[in-house]
Backbone as CSV, one residue per row, in Angstrom:
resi,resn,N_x,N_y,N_z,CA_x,CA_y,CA_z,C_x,C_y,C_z
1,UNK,-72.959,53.280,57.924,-72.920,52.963,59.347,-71.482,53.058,59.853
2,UNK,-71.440,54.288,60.989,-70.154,53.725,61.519,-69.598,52.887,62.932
3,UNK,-68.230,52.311,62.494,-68.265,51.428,63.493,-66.860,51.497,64.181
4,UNK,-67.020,51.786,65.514,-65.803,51.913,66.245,-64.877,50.565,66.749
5,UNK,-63.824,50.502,66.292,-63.247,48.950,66.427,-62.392,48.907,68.015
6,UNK,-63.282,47.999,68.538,-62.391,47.882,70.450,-61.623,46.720,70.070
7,UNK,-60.364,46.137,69.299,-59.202,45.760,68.955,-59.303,44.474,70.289
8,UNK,-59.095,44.885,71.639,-58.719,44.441,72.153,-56.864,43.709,72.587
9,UNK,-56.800,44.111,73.833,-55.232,43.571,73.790,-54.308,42.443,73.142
10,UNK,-54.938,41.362,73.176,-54.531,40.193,72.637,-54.347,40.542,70.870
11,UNK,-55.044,41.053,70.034,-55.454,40.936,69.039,-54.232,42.416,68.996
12,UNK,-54.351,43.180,68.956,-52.973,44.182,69.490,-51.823,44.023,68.966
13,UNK,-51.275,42.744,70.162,-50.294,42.620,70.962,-49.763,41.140,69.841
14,UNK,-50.922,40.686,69.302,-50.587,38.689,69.302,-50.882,38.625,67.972
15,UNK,-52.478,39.080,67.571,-52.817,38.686,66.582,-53.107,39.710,65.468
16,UNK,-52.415,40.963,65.265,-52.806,41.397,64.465,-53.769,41.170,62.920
17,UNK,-53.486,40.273,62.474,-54.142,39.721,61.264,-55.598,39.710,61.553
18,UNK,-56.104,39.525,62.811,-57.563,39.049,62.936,-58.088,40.305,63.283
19,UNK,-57.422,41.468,63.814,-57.644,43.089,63.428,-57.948,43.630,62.111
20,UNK,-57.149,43.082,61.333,-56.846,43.533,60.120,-58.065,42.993,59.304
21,UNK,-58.733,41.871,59.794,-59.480,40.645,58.841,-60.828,41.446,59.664
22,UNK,-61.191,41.639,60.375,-62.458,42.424,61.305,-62.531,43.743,60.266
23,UNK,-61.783,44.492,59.844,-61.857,45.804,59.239,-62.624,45.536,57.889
24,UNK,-61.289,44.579,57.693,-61.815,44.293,56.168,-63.475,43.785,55.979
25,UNK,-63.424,42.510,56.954,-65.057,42.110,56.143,-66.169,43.458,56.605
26,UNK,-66.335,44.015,57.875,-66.395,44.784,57.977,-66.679,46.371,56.903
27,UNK,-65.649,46.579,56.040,-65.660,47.538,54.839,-66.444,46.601,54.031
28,UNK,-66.542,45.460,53.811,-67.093,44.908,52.262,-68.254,45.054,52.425
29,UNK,-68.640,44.825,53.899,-70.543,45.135,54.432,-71.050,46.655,54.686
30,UNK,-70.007,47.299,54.194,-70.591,48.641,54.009,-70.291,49.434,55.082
31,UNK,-69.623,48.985,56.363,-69.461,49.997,57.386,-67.778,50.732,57.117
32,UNK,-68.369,52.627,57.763,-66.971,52.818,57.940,-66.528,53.362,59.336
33,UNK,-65.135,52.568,59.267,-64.691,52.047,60.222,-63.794,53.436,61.144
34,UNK,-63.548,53.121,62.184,-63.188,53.965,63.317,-62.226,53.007,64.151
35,UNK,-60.458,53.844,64.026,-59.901,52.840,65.290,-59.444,54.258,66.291
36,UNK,-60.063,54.435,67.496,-58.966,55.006,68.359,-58.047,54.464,68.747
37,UNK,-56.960,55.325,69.018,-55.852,54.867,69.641,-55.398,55.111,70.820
38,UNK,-56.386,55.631,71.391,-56.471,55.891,72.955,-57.396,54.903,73.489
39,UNK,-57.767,53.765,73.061,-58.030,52.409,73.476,-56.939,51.645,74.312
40,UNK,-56.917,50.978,75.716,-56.372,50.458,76.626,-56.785,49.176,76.827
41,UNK,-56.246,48.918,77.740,-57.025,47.219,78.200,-58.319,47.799,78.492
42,UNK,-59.444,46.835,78.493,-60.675,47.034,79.477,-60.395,46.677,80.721
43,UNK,-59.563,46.440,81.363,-59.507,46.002,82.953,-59.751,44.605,83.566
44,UNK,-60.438,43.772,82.721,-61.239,42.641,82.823,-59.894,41.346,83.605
45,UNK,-58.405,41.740,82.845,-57.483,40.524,83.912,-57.455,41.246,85.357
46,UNK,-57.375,42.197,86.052,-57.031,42.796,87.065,-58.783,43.219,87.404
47,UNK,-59.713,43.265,87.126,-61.398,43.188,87.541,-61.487,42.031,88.162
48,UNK,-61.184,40.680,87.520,-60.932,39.531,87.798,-60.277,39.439,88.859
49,UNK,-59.139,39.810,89.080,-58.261,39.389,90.140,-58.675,40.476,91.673
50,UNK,-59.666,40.777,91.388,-60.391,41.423,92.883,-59.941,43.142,92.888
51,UNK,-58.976,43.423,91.829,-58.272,45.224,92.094,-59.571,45.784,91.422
52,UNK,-60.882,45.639,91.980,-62.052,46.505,91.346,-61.595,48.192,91.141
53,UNK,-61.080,48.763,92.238,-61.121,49.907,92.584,-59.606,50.349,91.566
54,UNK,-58.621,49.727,91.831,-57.980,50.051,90.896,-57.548,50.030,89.175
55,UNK,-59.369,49.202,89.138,-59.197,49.239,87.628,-60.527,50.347,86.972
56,UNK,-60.773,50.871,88.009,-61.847,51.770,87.224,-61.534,53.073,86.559
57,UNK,-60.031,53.292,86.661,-59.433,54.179,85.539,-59.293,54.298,84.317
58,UNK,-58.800,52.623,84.165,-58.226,52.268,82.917,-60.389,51.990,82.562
59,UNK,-61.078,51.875,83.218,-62.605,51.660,82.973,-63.110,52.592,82.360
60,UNK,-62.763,54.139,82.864,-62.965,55.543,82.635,-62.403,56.036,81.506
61,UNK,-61.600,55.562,81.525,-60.842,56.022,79.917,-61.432,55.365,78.693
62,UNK,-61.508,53.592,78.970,-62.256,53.099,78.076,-63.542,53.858,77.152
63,UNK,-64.474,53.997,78.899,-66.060,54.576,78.455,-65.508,56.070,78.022
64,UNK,-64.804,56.788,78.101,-64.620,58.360,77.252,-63.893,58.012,76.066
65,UNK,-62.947,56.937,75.529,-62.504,56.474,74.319,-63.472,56.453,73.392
66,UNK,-64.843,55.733,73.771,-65.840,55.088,73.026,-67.055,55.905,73.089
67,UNK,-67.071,57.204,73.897,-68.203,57.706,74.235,-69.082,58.261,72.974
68,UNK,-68.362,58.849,71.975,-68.990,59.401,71.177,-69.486,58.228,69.945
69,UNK,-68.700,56.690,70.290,-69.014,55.576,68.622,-70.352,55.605,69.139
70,UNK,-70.838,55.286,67.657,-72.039,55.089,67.012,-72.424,53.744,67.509
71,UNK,-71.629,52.428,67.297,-71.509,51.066,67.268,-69.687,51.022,67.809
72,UNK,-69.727,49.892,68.694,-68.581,49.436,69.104,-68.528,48.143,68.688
73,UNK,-67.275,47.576,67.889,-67.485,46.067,67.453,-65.893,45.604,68.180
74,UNK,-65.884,44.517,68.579,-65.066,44.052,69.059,-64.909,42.109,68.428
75,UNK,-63.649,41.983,68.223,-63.260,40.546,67.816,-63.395,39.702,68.929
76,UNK,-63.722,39.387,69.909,-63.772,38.854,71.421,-65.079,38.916,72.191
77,UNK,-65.470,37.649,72.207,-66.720,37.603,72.984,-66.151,38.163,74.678
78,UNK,-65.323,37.904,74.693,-65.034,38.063,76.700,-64.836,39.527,76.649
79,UNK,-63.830,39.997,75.980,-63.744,41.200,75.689,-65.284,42.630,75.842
80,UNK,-65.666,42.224,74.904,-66.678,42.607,74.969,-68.117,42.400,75.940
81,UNK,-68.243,41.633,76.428,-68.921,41.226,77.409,-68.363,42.305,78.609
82,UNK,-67.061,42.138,78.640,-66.501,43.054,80.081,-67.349,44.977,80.127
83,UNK,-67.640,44.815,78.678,-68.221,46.636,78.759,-69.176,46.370,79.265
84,UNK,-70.242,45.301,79.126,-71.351,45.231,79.834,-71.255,44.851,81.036
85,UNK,-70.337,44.423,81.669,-70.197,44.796,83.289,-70.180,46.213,83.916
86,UNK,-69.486,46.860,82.738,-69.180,48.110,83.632,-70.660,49.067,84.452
87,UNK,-71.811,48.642,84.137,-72.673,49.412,84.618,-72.873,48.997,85.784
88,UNK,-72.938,47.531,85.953,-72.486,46.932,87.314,-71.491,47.278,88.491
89,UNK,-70.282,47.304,87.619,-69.254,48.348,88.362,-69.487,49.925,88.782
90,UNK,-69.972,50.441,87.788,-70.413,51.740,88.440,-71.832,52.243,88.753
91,UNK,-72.755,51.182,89.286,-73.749,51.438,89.338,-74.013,52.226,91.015
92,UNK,-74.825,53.211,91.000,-74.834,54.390,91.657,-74.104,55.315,91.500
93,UNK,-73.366,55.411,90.816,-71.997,56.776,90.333,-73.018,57.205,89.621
94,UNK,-72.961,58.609,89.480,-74.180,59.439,88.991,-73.430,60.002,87.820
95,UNK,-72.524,59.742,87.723,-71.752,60.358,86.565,-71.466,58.786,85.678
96,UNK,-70.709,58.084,86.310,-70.168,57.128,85.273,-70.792,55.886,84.843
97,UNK,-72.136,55.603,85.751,-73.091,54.268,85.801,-74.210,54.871,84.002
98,UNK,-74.500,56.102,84.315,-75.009,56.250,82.979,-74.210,56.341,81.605
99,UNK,-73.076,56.661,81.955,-72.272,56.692,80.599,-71.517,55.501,80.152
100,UNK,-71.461,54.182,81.579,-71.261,52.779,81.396,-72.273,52.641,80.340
101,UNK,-73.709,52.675,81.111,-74.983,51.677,80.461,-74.766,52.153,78.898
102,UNK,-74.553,53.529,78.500,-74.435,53.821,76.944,-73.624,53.383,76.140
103,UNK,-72.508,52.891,76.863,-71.543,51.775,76.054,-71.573,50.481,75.637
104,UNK,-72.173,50.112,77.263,-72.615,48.738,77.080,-73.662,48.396,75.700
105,UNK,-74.541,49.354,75.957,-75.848,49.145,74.657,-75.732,49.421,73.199
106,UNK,-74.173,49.797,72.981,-73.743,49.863,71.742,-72.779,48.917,71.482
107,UNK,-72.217,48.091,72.176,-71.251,47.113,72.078,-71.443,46.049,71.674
108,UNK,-70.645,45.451,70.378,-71.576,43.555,70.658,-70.377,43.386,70.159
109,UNK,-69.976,41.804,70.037,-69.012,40.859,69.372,-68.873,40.637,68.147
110,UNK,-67.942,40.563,67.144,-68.364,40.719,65.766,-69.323,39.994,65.028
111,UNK,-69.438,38.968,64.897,-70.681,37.589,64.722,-72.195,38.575,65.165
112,UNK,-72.151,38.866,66.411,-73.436,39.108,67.204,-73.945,40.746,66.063
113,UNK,-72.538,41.348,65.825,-72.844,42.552,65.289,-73.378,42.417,63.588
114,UNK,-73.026,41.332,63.333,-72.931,41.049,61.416,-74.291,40.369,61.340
115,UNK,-74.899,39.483,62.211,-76.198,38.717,62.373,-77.048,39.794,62.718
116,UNK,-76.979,39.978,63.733,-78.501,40.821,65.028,-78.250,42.393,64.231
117,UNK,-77.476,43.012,63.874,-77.675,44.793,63.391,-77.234,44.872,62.304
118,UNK,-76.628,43.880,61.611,-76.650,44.478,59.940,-77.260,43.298,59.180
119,UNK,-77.334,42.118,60.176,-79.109,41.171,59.467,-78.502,40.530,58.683
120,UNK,-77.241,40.292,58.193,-76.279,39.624,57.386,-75.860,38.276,57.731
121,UNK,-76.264,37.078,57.179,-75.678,35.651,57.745,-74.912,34.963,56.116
122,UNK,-74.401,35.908,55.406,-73.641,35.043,54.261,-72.555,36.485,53.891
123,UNK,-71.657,36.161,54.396,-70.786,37.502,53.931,-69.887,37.028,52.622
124,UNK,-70.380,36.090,51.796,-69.419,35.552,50.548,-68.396,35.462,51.124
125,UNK,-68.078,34.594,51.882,-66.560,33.343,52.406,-66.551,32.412,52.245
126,UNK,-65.115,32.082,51.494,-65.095,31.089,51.001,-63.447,30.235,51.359
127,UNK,-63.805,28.993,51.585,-62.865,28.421,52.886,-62.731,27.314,52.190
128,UNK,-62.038,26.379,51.921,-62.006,24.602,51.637,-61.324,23.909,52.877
129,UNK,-61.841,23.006,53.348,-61.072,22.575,54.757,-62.085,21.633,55.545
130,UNK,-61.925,20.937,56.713,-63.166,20.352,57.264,-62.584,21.430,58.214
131,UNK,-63.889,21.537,59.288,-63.284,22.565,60.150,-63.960,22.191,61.633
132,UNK,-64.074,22.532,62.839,-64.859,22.721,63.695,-65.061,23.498,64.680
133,UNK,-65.578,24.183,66.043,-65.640,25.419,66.107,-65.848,25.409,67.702
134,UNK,-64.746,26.182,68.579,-64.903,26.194,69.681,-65.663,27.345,70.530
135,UNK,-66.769,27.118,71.359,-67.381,27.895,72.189,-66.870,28.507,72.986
136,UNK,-66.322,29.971,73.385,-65.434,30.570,74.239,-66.558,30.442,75.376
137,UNK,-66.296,30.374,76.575,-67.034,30.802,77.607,-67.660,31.989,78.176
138,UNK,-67.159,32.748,78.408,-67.716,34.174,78.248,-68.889,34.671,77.544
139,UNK,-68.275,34.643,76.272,-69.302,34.549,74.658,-70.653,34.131,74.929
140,UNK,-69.925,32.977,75.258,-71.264,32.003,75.262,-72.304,32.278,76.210
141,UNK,-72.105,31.784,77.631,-72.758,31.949,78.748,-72.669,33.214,79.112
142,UNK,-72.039,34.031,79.421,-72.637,35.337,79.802,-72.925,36.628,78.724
143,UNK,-72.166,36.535,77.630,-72.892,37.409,76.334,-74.058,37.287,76.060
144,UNK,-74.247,35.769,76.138,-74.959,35.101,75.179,-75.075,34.942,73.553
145,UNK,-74.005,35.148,73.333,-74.007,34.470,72.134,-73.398,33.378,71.250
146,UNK,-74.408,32.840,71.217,-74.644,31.083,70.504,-74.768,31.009,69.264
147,UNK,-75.686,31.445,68.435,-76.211,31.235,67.274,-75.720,31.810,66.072
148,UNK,-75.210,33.460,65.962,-74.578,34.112,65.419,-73.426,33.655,64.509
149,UNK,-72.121,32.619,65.249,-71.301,32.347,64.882,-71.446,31.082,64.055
150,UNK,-72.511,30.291,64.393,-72.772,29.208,63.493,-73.447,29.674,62.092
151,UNK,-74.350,30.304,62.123,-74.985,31.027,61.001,-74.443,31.272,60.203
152,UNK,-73.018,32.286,60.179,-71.684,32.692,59.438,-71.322,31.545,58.695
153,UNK,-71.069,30.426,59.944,-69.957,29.620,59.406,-70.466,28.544,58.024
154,UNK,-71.860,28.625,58.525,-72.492,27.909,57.300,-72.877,28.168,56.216
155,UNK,-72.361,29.500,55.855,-72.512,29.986,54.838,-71.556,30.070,53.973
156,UNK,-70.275,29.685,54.817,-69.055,29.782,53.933,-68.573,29.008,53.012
157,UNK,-68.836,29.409,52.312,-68.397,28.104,50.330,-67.514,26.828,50.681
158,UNK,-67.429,25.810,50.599,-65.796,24.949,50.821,-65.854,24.366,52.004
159,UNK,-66.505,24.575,53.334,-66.392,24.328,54.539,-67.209,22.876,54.859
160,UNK,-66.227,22.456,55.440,-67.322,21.194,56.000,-67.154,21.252,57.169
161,UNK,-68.107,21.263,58.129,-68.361,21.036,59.647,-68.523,20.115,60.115
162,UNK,-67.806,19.463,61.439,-68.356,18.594,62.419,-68.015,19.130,63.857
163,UNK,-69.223,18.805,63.958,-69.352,18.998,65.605,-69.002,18.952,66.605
164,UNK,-67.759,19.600,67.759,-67.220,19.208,68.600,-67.360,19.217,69.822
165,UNK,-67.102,17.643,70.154,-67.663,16.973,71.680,-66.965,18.069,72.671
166,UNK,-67.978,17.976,73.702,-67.597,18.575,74.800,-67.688,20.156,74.939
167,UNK,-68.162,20.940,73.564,-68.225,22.068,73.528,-68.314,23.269,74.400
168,UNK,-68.967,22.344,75.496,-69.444,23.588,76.311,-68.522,23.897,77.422
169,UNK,-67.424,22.745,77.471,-66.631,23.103,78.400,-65.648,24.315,77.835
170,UNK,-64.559,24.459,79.014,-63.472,25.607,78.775,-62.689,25.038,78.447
171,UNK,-61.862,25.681,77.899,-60.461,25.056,77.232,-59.187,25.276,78.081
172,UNK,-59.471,25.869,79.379,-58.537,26.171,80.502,-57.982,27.340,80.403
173,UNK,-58.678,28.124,79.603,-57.395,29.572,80.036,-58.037,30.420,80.603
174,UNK,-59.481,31.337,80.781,-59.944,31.563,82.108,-58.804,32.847,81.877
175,UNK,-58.222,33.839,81.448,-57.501,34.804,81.500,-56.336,34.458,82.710
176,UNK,-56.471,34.999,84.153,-55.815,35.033,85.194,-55.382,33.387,85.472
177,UNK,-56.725,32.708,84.892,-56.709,31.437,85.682,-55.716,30.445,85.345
178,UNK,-55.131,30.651,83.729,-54.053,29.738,83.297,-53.320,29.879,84.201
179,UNK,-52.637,31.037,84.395,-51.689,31.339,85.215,-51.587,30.864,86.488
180,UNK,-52.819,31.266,87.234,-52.712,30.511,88.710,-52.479,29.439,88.450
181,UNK,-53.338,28.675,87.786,-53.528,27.317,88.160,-53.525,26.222,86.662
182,UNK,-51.820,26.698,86.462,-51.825,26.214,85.592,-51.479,24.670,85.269
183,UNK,-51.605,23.631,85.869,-51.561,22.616,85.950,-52.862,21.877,85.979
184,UNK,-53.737,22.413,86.162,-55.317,22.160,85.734,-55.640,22.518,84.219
185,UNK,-54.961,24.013,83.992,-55.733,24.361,82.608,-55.024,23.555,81.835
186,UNK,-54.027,22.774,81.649,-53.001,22.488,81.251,-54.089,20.778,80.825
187,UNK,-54.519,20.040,82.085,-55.118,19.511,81.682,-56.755,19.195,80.681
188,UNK,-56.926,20.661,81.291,-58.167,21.275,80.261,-58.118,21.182,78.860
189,UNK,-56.810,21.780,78.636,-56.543,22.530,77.085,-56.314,20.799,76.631
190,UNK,-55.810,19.970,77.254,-55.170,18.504,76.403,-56.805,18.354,76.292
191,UNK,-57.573,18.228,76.622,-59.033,17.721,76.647,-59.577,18.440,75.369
192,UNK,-59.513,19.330,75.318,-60.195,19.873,74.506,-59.225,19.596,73.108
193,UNK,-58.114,19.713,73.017,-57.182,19.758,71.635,-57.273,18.171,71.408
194,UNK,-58.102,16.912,72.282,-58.090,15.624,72.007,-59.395,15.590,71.546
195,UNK,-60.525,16.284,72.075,-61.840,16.381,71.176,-62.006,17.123,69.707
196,UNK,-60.949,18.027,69.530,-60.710,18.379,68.045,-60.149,17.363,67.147
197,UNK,-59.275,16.559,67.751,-58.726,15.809,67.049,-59.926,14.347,66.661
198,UNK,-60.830,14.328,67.171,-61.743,13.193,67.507,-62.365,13.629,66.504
199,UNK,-62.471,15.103,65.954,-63.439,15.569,64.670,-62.843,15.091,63.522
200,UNK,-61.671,15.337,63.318,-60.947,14.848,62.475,-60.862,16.039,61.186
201,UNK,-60.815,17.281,61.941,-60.947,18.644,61.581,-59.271,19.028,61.088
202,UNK,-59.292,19.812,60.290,-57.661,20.269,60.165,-57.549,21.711,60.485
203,UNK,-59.009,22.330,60.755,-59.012,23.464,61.092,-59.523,24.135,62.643
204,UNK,-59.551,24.465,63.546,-60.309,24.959,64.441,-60.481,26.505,64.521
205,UNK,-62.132,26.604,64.650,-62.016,28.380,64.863,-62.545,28.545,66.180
206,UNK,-62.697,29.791,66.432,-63.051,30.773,67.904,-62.970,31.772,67.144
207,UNK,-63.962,32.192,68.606,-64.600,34.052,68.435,-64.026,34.497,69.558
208,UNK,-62.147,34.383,70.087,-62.203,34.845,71.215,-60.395,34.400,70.941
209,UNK,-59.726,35.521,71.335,-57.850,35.058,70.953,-57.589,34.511,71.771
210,UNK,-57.625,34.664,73.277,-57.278,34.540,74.345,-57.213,32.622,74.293
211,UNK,-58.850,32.409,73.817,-58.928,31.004,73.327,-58.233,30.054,72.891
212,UNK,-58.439,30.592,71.076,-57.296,30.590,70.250,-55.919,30.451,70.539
213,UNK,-55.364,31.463,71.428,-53.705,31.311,71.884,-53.847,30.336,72.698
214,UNK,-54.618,29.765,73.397,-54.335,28.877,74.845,-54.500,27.620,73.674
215,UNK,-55.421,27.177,72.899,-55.729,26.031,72.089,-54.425,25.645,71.126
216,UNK,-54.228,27.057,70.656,-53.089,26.966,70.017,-51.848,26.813,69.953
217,UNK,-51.542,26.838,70.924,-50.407,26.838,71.761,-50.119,25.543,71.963
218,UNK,-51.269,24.962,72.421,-50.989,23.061,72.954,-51.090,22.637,71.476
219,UNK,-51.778,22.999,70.681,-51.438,22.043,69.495,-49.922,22.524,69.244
220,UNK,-49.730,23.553,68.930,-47.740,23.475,68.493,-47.126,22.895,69.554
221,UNK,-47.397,22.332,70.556,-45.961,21.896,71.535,-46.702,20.444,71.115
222,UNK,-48.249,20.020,70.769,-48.376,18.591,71.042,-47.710,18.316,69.168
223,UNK,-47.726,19.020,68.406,-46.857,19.218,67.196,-48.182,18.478,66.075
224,UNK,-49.557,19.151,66.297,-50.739,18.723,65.534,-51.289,19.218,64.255
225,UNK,-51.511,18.368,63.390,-50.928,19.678,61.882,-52.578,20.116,62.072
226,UNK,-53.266,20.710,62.780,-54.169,21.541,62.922,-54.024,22.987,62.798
227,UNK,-54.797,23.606,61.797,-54.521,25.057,61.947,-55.439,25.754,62.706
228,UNK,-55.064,26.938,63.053,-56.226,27.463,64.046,-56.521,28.698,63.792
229,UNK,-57.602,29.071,63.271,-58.162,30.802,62.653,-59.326,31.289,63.787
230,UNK,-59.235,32.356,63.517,-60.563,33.045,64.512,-61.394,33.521,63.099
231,UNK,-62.428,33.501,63.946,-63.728,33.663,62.866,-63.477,34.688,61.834
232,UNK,-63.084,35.909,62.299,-63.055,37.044,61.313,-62.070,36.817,60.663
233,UNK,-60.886,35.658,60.281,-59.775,35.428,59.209,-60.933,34.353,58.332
234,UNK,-61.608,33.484,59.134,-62.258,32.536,58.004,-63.190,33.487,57.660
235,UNK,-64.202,34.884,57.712,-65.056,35.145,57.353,-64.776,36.203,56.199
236,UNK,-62.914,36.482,55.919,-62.084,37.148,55.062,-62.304,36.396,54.057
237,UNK,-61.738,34.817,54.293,-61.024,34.081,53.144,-62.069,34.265,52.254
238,UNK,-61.417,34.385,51.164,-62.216,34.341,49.586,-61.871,33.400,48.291
């Protein structure tokens, strides 16, 4: 099976390792892998911020980057979710609304892709740690995917889970939105890095960097010996 890797900016730019950790488990499950390098942003901070029209370039390039993968896997629930807008965005374009929808229907999140199309919920990971596990928004509510990432996580050797309060909220970063209004997310992110701590977790994961960096971030300035992995580094460890 092959599988085209949409990296995404953050993961790029921030987190390489969780690129690197997507490939790998990835190869051990038998797929081979595909990175273009004519991959860009998807548009999704500046889609957001109302420049519809001026992001349907960097949109166009995306959908001809990816036109020919088989499977598109991406480390980022938001990320990925944004391809499935694009048919929305170009819907009535007689050219680009059909070659959106063909992207969209090959795209999923890595979790969504390792559960739902290769039927896999134990990839032999093995972790020692208590841990607990934050719901990106995006992912969640408009991907929809819920179940995928728990499935994984319970399979992993060493791991102990508890459950963290408040899950369903955001953790304040909202891409554009830290920025505007960052004296709200600011109070968000303390909310949420005080319900991790209520687990009594030393680890926190996400399926989403953007997350991750905003969560992570307040634990190093609040100076919390919490570590913080995204799913595809805990679904490496061995």
């Amino acid at each position: 099976m092959k599988v085209t890797l949409f990296a995404t900016c953050l993961v790029d730019m921030f987190q390489s390792d969780v690129g690197k950790a997507v490939v790998e488990v990835l190869e051990r499950l038998g797929c081979e892998i595909e990175f273009p390098e004519s991959q860009i942003c998807c548009g999704q901070p500046s889609y957001n911020s109302g420049y519809v029209e001026d992001t349907k370039n960097a949109m166009k390039r995306m959908i001809t980057t990816f036109e020919d993968a088989e499977y598109v896997v991406s480390p980022s629930g938001s990320c990925a979710y944004m391809f499935h807008e694009y048919p929305h965005i170009f819907q009535g374009d007689p050219i680009w609304e059909p070659k959106a929808k063909s992207l969209a229907a090959k795209t999923y999140e890595l979790t969504q892709f390792i559960v739902d199309v290769l039927q896999i919920e134990d990839v032999g990971a093995r972790l020692a740690g208590r841990a607990t596990y934050h719901t990106s928004c995006h992912m969640t509510r408009l991907l929809g995917v819920k179940e995928a990432p728990m499935k994984l996580l319970k399979n992993v050797k060493g791991l102990e889970f508890s459950e963290l309060s408040g899950k369903e909220r955001c953790c304040g970063f909202g891409g554009t939105f830290s920025v505007k209004m960052g004296n709200i997310s600011e109070q968000m992110v303390d909310e949420k890095v005080c319900n991790i701590e209520e687990t009594g977790a030393d680890i926190i994961i996400g399926a989403d960097a953007g997350c991750l960096m905003n969560i992570g971030g307040r634990i190093d300035r609040k100076e919390k010996p919490i570590k913080v992995m995204h799913i595809a580094e805990v679904l490496n460890s061995r």
